[in-house]
Each structure stands twice: as structure tokens, then as C-alpha cells.
N, C-alpha and C positions, 0 to 999 in steps of 0.2 A: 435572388436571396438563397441561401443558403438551405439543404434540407440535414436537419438534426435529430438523430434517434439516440435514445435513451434505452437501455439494454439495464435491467432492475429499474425502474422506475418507481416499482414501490416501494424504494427507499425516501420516503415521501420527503423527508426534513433536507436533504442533499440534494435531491432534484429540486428541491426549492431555494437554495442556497445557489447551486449553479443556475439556475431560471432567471431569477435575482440580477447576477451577474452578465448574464446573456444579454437581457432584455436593458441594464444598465446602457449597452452601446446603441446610442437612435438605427446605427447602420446594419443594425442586426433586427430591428422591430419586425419586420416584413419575414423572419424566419418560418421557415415551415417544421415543427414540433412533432415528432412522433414517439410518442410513449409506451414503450413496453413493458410486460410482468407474466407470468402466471400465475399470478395469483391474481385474480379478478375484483376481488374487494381494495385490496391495497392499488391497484393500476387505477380504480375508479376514485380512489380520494388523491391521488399524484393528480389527475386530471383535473378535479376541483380545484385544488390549488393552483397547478400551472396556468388556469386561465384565469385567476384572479390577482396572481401575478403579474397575468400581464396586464390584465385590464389595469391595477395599480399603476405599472410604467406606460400607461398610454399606445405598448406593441399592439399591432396589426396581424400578432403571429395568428398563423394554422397550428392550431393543437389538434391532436388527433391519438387515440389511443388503439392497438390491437393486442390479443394474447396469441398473436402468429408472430414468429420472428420474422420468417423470410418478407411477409409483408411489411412490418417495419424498414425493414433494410431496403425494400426496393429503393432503390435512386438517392442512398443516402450518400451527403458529402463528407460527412463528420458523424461518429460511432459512437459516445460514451457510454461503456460497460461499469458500473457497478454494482455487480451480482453478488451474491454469496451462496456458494454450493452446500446443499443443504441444512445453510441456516443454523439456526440457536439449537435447536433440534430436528433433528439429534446428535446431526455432526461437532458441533463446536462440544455439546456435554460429552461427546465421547473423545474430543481432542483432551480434557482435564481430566475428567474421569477416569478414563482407564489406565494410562500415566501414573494416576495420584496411587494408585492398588500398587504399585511398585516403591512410591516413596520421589517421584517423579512431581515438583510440584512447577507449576511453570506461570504466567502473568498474563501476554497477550496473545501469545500461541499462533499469530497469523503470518510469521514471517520466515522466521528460523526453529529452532526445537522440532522435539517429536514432534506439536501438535504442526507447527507451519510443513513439514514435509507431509504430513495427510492433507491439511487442505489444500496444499499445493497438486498430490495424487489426484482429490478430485474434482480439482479447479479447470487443469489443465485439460481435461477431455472437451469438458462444456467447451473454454475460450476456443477450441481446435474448431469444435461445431459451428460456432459462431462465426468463426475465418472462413470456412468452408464454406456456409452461407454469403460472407459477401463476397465471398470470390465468382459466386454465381451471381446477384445482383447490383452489386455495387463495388466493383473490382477496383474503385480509386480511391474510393475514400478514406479517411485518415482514422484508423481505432485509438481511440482515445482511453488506456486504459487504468483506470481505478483500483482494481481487483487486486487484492494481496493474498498469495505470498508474490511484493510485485517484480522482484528478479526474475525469480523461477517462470510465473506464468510469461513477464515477454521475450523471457531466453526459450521456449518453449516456440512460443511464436514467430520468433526469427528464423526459429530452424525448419518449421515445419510447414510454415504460410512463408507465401508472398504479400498478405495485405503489410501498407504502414502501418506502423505502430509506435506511438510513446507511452510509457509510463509513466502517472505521475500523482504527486505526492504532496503534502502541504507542510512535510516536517522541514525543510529548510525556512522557510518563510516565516513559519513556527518557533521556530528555534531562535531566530533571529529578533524576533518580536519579544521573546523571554529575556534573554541577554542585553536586550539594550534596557528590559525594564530593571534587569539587577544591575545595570552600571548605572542608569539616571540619564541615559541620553535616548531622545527621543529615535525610534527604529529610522526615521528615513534620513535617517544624519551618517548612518554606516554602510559602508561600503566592505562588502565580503564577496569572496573566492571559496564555496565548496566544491569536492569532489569524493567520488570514492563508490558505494552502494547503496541502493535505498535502506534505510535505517541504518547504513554506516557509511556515511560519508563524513567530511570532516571541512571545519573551516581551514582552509592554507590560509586564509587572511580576511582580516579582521580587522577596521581602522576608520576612522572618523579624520576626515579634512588630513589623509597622512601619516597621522596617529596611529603605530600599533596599538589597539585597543588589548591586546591578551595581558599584559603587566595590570590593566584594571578587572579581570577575571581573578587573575592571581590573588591580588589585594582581598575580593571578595574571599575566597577558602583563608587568607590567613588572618584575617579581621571573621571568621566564623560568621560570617554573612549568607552560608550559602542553601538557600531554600530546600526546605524540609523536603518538597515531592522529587529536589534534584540531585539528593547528594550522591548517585552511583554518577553521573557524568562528569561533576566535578570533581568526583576523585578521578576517575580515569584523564580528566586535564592533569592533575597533579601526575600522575604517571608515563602519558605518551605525549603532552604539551600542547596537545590540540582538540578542540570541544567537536562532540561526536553532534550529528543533525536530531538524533532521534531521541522518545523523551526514556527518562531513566528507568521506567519499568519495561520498556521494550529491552532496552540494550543491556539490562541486566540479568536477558536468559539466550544471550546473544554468547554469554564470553562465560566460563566454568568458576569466576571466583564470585557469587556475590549467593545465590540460593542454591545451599547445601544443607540437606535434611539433618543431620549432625552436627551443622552451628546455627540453631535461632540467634545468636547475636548478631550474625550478617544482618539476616532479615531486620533485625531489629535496629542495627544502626545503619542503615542504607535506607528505612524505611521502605521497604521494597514490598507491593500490595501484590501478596498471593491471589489467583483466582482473579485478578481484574476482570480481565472481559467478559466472565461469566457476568459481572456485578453491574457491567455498562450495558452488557445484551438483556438483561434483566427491564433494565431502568429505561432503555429504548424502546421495548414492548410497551411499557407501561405509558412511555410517550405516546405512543404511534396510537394507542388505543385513546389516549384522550383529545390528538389531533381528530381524528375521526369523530368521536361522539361528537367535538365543537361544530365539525364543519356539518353534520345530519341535524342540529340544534339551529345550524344557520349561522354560526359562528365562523368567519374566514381567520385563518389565521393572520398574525401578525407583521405587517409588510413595514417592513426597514429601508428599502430601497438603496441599502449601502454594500458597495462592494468586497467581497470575500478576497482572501488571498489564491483562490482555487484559478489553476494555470490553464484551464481546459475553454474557460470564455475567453480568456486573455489569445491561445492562441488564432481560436478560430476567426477573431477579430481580427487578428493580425496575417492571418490567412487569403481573409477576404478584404481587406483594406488595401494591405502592404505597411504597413505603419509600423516599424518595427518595434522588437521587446526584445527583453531577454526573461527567459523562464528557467526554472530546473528541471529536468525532463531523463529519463530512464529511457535509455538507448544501447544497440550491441555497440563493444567495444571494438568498434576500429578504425585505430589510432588514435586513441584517444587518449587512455592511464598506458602508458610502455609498462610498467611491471606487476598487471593484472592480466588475467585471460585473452588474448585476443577475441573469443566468441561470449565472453558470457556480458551481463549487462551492466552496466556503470549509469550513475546519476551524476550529470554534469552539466552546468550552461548551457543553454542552446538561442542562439538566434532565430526569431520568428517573425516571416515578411513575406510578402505576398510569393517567395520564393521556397518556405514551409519551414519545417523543421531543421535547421541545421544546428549541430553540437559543436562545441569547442573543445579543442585538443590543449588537455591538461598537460601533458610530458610523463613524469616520474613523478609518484608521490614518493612521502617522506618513506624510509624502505619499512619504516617498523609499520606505520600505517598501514600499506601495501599487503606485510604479512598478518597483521591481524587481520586482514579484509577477505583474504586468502583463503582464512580457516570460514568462511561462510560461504565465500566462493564454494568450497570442495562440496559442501552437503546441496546448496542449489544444483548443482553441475549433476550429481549422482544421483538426484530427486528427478529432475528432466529426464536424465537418463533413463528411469524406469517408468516416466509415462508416457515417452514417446518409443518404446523398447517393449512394452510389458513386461521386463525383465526382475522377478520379484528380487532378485539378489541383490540387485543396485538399492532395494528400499532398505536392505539391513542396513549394508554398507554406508549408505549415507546416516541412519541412526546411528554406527557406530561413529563416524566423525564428528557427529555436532556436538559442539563444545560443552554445551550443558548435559546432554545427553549421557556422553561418554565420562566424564564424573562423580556423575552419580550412580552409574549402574557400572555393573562386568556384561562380560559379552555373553554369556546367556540369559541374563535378563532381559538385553538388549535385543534380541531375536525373538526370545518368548515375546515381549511388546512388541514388539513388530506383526507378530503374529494374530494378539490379540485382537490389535485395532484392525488389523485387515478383516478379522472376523465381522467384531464389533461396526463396521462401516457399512457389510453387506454388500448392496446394488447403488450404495453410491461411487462404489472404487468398478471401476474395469476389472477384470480378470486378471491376477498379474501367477503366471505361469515361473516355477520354479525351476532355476538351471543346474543350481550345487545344490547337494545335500545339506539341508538345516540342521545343524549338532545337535540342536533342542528336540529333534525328533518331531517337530510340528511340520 
């Protein structure tokens, strides 16, 4: 049976979600479960739950909790990381916050923008340590990772470890389950072809029983059908012909037209929610704190027993069976998109069977695709750069290119913030050593 470590564990609702799923397969009951955190209160309620999960599914698993990494990972087969470097506080408030002092307003901050190249600064150290570790006790096993910003952190990874790694994500899955509920056709009736980035990849195709399904997208924006939380990806259908994976307050601080401190009517006719993930990291506290009280009351949480769209059971099932699947998975590019990076990382198909991860070779996307995909490519690329580098000039540099970024500000703002938040981060950023002189004087 398979031994499964959990890297953040006390993300208690997600490690319940994947458990859920794990435990869903009889051929996985007999798994051996190792949970990790440091945080000690949160690793001790993931624990309560996981074995009432499984008791729910009738598993046989070993659960087992430590706040030692390297002990978790001894002998592990399979890796799932979902950490977050230092959390709601104070990192994520000082991804918004010090931004907002410039006129800098941004939505999920985790992937692209200023805030995604700091978490990405101090994501990538952690994941490096983590590689590090299993390359001393579990040198085969497959990292399964969660962790956003997710380009950057497993373009980091490829370069700088040997362990495997996929990346992955539930926005296509997602996506796919929206869209079929605004056309009226049930999701397992479509058949699609995404490719491109995480939070920008794109459907090439789209169709039911053969049916190009996109003339009934169409329909929806010109019958004003088209959902209030979704109108930034719909319009960008109307512009580039093809529906983006990710939801529209993500992809609307991805690309320089939609939040500009000088037009609230963007914001207001895009409906575009400033400050989101402060307002979900809020509301998730506030979760995790009455999971807790429930389960110290004697209260287990709520067992569903139904399975999630989340690609991380699916493969490892299909790892230890051979049964094959196809998933979406975050993988380096090679050979895979001809006119994206050869080294940086693409979201694409992958075949999964007792032979493991293998990706499918897209060819050329459409070229205008390619180049807007391009412009996020450039800021992950110069972000890796300066964590694998310490080279603090590549972190201007890459604020000067991102799209949102470079709109709203001139280039001395642009380095002043740069500067700030390096401050404002402290001991959670590494060291990053300066090679050119800063015009800003800082």
C-alpha cells in the first residue's frame, strides 16, 4: 500500500476533501497517512478528522501525525504540498496592503501581479527545502504540488531538484462544470482540449457528441446571458475566441485592461471584487475556527463520501492500479506548446497509469494565445530567476513586466514597491543582494 504525506496538513477542509477522495478508492483503504504542519493545534484537528474520515469509508489506513518534516517524508511514495508561506498574516496583508499605498489594487494576488511574485519569493525557498528533504529520504517519490504561485514554484523546481513533480489545479475541471451549467448541458456530456498556463490556459475545443459547443457561448454574451461573477472572461471570449480556464477575478489582474485606479467603471461593469482573497482568507479563519470548536464539543464534521474533482487521488490511484485517466497537470515544457518557452511550465493533458505521469504534446497554440501567455511567461521566468539567483534586480524587473503592474505605476514607483515590500516581508524573503544601482536611491 502506498505511504502518503501531507505537507500543510492544517489546511484542515482540503486535507478532508482529498482524504474523502483517497479513501473513495477500496484499493487505496490499506494507505499509510502521514500528516504534517507546524502548527500543532491545526495538525491535531486535520488528525481528528482524517480518521473519521476514514472510519466513515470503512479504510484500514495508518494515520499518523508529526511537526518533523524529514520524519514525515521518510519512505514516502507520494508528496502532497499545500502550504502557504507565511499565511494571512502577515504575508498575504502585506501582498494588498502595501501595493494599495501606491494606488496598486489587486484581487487574488497568488499567481501573477506584485503580490504573486512575493509569494512566489517566499514560496520557492520553503518548496526547495522540502525537495531537499526528499532527496535525502524519499528520492522517488512523486511531489504532488498544490502550492501557488503554481508556474513559478514548479518552474523553480525543475531547475533546481531532481525529485518528480506535477502541478495541479482544479480550475479546468472548474471551468468546465460552469460552462456546461450556462449552456444547459450536463458537464459529462463535453468533451474539451485545454492547454496553455496555469490560470491561463485556454479551451482549443469544446463540443458535445462533435458539436462545436463555442457558437452556444457566443449566443450566451449576445442574448446578455452571461453571469454576473463572469463577465471579465466572457468578454475576453469576445476578443481572443477562446474561454480562458481561470475564474474572472483571477484573470482580471493577469492582463492591464480591466482594474485601473482612474476608471471605477471597469471595476464596476466587470464586477471585478477588489481585495477578494483578503475577504476568503478572512471567512476561512473563521471556518477553521468553528471546525475546531465542533470537533473539541464532539461534533465530527460532515462526511459526504462523494468525490471531488481534485487530480491528486485520481492519480495516485492510477499510479498504483495502472487503470488509466487523463488529468490536467503542470509540467516543464518539453515538447509540448512549440511557441512557448521550452523550460518554463505549461498545463496540459496528461496520461496516468501504472507507467506515471505522462503529458501530451499540444503542437502550436493559436499564436495570439501563445503571446498573451507570453506576457506571464516573462514575470514567472524573472521571478525564478531571482529566487534561485538572489539577484534582487530580476525582482524589479519582473514588477516592471507584469501586466497589471506596469499600468498602473511608472518606473519609479515600481522599484520604490519593490523595495517596500522587500522591507515589509523581513525574514520571510531570503536575502536578495543588489547588482545595479536602484535610481530610487533605495
Amino acid at each position: 500500500m502506498p505511504n502518503i504525506t501531507f505537507i500543510g496538513a492544517g489546511s484542515t477542509v482540503f486535507a478532508r476533501e482529498l482524504l474523502t477522495d483517497i479513501f473513495s478508492f477500496p484499493e487505496l483503504h490499506e494507505a499509510r497517512i502521514v500528516l504534517h504542519d507546524i502548527d500543532a493545534e491545526r495538525l491535531e484537528t486535520s488528525a481528528v478528522v482524517a480518521r473519521h474520515v476514514a472510519a466513515k469509508a470503512q479504510a484500514r489506513a495508518t494515520i499518523s501525525t508529526t511537526l518533523d518534516r524529514c520524519e514525515a517524508l521518510e519512505g514516502a511514495d507520494y508528496v502532497i504540498c499545500m502550504i502557504q508561506v507565511g499565511g494571512y498574516q502577515p504575508a498575504t496583508v502585506v501582498d494588498f496592503e502595501v501595493p494599495k499605498r501606491y494606488g496598486l489594487r489587486q484581487t487574488i494576488a497568488d499567481t501573477l501581479g506584485i503580490g504573486g511574485i512575493m509569494r512566489g519569493l517566499r514560496t520557492i525557498p520553503v518548496l526547495l527545502d522540502i525537495c531537499r528533504d526528499m532527496e535525502a529520504v524519499c528520492p522517488e517519490a512523486l511531489f504532488l504540488n498544490y502550492v501557488n504561485p503554481m508556474a513559478m514554484n514548479c518552474w523553480a523546481i525543475a531547475r533546481a531538484s531532481r525529485i518528480r513533480t506535477v502541478g495541479l489545479c482544479h480550475s479546468v475541471p472548474h471551468t468546465a462544470a460552469e460552462l456546461a451549467r450556462d449552456m444547459g448541458i450536463p458537464v459529462e456530456e463535453i468533451n474539451y482540449l485545454v492547454a496553455g498556463i496555469n490560470h491561463m490556459a485556454f479551451f482549443l475545443r469544446l463540443e458535445r457528441d462533435g458539436e462545436d459547443l463555442y457558437p452556444r457561448l457566443h449566443q450566451i454574451v449576445a442574448e446578455g446571458r452571461v453571469p454576473a461573477h463572469n463577465r471579465v472572461r466572457y468578454e475576453m471570449l469576445r476578443r481572443l475566441g477562446y474561454f480562458v480556464t481561470e475564474s474572472s477575478e483571477h484573470f482580471s489582474e493577469y492582463v492591464p485592461w480591466f482594474i485601473k485606479r482612474d476608471r471605477p467603471d471597469l471595476i464596476e461593469k466587470f464586477n471585478i471584487p477588489l481585495d477578494e482573497y483578503i475577504r476568503r482568507c478572512e471567512a476561512q479563519i473563521v471556518f477553521w475556527n468553528f471546525v475546531r470548536d465542533e470537533l473539541l464539543a464532539g461534533n465530527p464534521m460532515p462526511f459526504e463520501g462523494k468525490r471531488s474533482v481534485e487530480f491528486a487521488p485520481r492519480i495516485i490511484h492510477s499510479m498504483e492500479t495502472g487503470q488509466p485517466r487523463t488529468v490536467y497537470a503542470n509540467v516543464p515544457n518539453q515538447g509540448l506548446i512549440d511557441n512557448l518557452p521550452a523550460d518554463c511550465v505549461v498545463e496540459v493533458p496528461c496520461l496516468v497509469d501504472g507507467n506515471g505521469v505522462q503529458p501530451t504534446r499540444i503542437g502550436a497554440l493559436p499564436p495570439h494565445l501563445a503571446a498573451l501567455i507570453q506576457t506571464n511567461v516573462n514575470v514567472q521566468a524573472l521571478t525564478v530567476e531571482a529566487a534561485l539567483t538572489g539577484r534582487r534586480e530580476h525582482i524589479y524587473h519582473a514588477a516592471m513586466l507584469d501586466p497589471h503592474t506596469a499600468a498602473e505605476l511608472d518606473l519609479e514607483q515600481i522599484w520604490s514597491l519593490v523595495d517596500d515590500l522587500i522591507e515589509a516581508h523581513g525574514d520571510w524573503l531570503p536575502e536578495y543582494r543588489p547588482v545595479i544601482e536602484n535610481p530610487t536611491g533605495g
